[in-house]
C-alpha positions in Angstrom: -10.3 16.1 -1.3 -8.5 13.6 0.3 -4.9 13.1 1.9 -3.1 10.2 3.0 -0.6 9.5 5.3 1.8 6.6 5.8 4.0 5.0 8.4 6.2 1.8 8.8 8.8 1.5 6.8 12.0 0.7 7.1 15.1 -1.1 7.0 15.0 -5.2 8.2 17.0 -8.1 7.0 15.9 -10.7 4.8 13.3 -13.1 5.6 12.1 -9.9 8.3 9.1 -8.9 8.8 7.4 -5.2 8.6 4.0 -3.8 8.5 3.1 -0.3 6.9 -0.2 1.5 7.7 -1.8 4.4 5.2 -4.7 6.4 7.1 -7.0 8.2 4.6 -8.9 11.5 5.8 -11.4 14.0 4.0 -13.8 13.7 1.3 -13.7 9.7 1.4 -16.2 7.5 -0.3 -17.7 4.4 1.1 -17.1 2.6 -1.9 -13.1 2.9 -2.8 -10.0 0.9 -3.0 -6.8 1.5 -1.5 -3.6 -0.3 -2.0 0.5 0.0 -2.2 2.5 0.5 -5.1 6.0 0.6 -5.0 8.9 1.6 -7.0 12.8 0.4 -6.7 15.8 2.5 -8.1 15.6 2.6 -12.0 11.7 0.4 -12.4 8.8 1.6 -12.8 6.1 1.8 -9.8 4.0 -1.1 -10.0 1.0 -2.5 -8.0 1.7 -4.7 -4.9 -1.6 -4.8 -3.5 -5.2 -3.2 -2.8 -8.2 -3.9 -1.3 -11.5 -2.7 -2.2 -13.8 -1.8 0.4 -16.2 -4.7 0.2 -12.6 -6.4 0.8 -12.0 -7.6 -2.6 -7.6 -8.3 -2.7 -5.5 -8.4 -5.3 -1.8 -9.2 -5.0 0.7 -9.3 -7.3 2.7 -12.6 -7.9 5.7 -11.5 -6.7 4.4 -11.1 -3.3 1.4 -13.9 -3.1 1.8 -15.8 0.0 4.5 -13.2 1.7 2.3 -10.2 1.7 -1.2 -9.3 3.4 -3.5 -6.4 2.4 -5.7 -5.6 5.1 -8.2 -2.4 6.2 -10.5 -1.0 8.6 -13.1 0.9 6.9 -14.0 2.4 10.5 -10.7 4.2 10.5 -10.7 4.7 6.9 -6.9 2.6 7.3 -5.4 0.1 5.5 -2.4 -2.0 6.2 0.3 -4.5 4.0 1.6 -6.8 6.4 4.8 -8.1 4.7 6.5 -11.0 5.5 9.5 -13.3 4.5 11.0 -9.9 2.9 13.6 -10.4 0.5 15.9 -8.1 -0.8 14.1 -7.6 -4.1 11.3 -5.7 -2.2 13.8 -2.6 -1.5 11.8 -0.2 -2.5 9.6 3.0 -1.7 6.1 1.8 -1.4 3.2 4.5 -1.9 -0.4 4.0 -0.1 -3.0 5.3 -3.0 -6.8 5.6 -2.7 -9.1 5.9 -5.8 -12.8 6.4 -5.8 -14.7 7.3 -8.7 -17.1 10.7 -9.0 -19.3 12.8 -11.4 -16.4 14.6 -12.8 -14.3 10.9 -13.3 -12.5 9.0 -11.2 -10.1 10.4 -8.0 -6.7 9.0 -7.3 -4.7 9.9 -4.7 -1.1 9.3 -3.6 0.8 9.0 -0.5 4.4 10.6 -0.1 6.2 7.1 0.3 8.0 4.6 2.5 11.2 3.4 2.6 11.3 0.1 2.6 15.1 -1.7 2.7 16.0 -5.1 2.9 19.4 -6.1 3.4 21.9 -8.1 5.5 
C-alpha cells in the first residue's frame, strides 16, 4: 500500500510563517493527488488544499492567497507553505493521498501535525 509521513508543524505566532512536508512511499501511482486536511478542536476535518499530479491546486477560501500547495513528483513529496498564519488555523493538519484502482479508489491518511498559532 502506501504510507505517509509528515513533518513541520508547530507552534508560531500570528502573521508567522511554517511549512509542512508529507513524503509518500510504496505502491504509488503516477497519476494521484495529495493534499492537507485539517481539523480544530470540536469541527470537522475539512480540505485545505491538494494538488494533483499534473499540478492541478485547489485551495480553500479560507486560506487563498496565505497558503501554497506545492510537490515534487520525483520524491513522491508534497508541501503547504503557509503564510500570514492566523490563529484560526490552530489546528492538526493531515497529509492524505488518493489514487484510484481496479478494486475503487485508495485513500490514505497521515498521522497529523500540530499546527498552533498564538501570541
Amino acid at each position: 500500500q502506501v504510507q505517509l509521513v509528515e513533518s513541520g508543524g508547530g507552534s508560531v505566532q500570528p502573521g508567522g510563517a511554517l511549512r509542512l512536508s508529507c513524503a509518500a512511499s510504496g505502491s504509488i501511482r503516477s497519476a494521484n493527488t495529495m493534499g492537507w486536511y485539517r481539523q480544530a478542536p470540536g469541527k470537522e476535518r475539512g480540505l485545505v488544499a491538494s494538488v494533483s499530479s499534473s499540478s492541478t491546486a485547489y485551495y480553500a477560501d479560507s486560506v487563498k492567497g496565505r497558503f501554497t500547495i506545492s510537490r515534487d513528483n520525483a520524491k513522491n513529496t508534497v508541501y503547504l507553505q503557509m503564510n500570514s498564519l492566523k490563529p484560526e488555523d490552530t489546528a492538526v493538519y493531515y497529509c492524505n493521498y488518493r489514487d484510484y484502482r481496479l478494486g475503487g479508489p485508495l485513500t490514505v491518511w497521515g498521522q497529523g501535525t500540530q499546527v498552533t498559532v498564538s501570541s
